[in-house]
C-alpha positions in Angstrom: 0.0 0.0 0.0 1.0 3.6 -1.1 1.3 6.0 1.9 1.0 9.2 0.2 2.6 11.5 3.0 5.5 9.1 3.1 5.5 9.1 -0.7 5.9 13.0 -0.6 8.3 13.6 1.8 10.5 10.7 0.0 10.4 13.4 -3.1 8.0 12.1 -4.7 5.4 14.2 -7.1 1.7 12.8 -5.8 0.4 15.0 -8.5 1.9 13.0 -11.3 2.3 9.4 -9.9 -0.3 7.5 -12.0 -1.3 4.1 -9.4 -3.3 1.6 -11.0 -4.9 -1.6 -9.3 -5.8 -3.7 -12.2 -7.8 -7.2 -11.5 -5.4 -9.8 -13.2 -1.5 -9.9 -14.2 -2.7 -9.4 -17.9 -4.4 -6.3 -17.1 -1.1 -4.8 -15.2 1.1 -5.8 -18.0 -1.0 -4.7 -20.7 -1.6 -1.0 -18.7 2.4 -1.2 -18.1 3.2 -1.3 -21.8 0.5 0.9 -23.1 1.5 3.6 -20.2 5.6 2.8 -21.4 4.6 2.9 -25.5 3.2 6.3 -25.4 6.4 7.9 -24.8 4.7 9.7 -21.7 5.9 8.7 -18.7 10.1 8.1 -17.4 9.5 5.3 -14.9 7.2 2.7 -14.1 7.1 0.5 -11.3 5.2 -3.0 -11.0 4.7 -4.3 -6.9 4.9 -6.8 -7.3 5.7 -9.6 -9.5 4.4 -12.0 -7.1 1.0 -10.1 -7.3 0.6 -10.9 -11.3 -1.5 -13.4 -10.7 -2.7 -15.0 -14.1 -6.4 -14.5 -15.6 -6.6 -18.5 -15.6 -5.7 -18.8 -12.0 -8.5 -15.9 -10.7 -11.0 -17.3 -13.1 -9.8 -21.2 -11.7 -10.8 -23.6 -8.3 -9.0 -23.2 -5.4 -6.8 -26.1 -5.7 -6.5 -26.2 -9.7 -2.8 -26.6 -10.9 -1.8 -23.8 -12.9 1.3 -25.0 -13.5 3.8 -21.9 -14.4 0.7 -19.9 -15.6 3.1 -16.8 -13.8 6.1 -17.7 -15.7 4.4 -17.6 -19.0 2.5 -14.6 -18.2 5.9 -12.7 -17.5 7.8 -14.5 -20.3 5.1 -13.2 -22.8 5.1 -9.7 -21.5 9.0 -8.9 -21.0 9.5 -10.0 -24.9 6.3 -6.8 -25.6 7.8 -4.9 -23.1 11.4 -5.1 -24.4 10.6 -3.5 -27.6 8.7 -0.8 -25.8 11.2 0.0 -23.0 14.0 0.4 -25.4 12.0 2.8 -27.7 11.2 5.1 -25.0 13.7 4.6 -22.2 11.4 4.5 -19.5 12.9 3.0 -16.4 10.8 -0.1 -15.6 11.2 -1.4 -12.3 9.6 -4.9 -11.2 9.8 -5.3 -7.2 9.7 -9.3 -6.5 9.9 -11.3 -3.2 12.3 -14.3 -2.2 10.5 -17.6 -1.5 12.2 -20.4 0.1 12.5 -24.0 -2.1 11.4 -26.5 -0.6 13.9 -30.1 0.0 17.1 -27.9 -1.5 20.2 -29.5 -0.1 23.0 -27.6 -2.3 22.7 -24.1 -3.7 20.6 -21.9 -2.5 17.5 -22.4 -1.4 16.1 -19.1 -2.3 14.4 -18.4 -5.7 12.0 -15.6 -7.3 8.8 -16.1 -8.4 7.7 -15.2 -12.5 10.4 -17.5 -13.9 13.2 -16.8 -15.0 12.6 -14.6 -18.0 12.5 -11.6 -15.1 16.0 -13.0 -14.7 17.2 -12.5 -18.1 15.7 -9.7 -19.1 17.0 -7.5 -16.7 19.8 -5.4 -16.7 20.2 -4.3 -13.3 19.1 -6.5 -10.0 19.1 -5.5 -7.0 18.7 -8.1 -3.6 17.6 -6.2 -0.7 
């Protein structure tokens, strides 16, 4: 959740921010590329990947497997968005959160979730 007050006194301009709460992951990316294709905005940021959750899963059962329905979604979109974000050089920023995998006995045990075209595509990643 957006605290605007704390939003403002971090520097940024409340009267320009554009925040959108779209219903499904398709939605989001679709309003994130049509937002970064018309040239109008510098930076975009999507919190969170984890929160792209896929048309098929909302419209599903609880308990359906929608196996890597996330990972195609973001596969599909970052190849869209690629063209997009180089055209326009808008900074896009996707905010993600580290799960735990489960039985991992060398490695580590941490992943990301989307896939790993986030992981490929990017050019900078941070790990806070």
């Amino acid at each position: 959740a957006l605290d605007p007050a704390y939003a403002k006194k971090l520097g940024v301009n409340i009267d320009e921010l554009i925040i959108s709460q779209p219903d499904t992951g398709e939605q989001a990316l679709e309003i994130a590329d049509t937002l970064i294709r018309s040239g109008g905005i510098d930076m975009i940021i999507i919190d969170s990947v984890a929160a792209l959750v896929p048309k098929s899963e909302i419209e599903g059962e609880m308990g359906d497997a929608q196996m890597a329905s996330q990972a195609r979604l973001m596969s599909q979109a970052l190849r869209k968005l690629t063209a997009s974000i180089n055209r326009t050089n808008c900074i896009t920023v996707f905010i993600n959160q580290i799960r735990m995998k489960i039985g991992v006995m060398f490695g580590s045990p941490e992943t990301t979730t989307g896939g790993n075209a986030l992981k490929f595509y990017a050019s900078v990643r941070i790990d806070i």
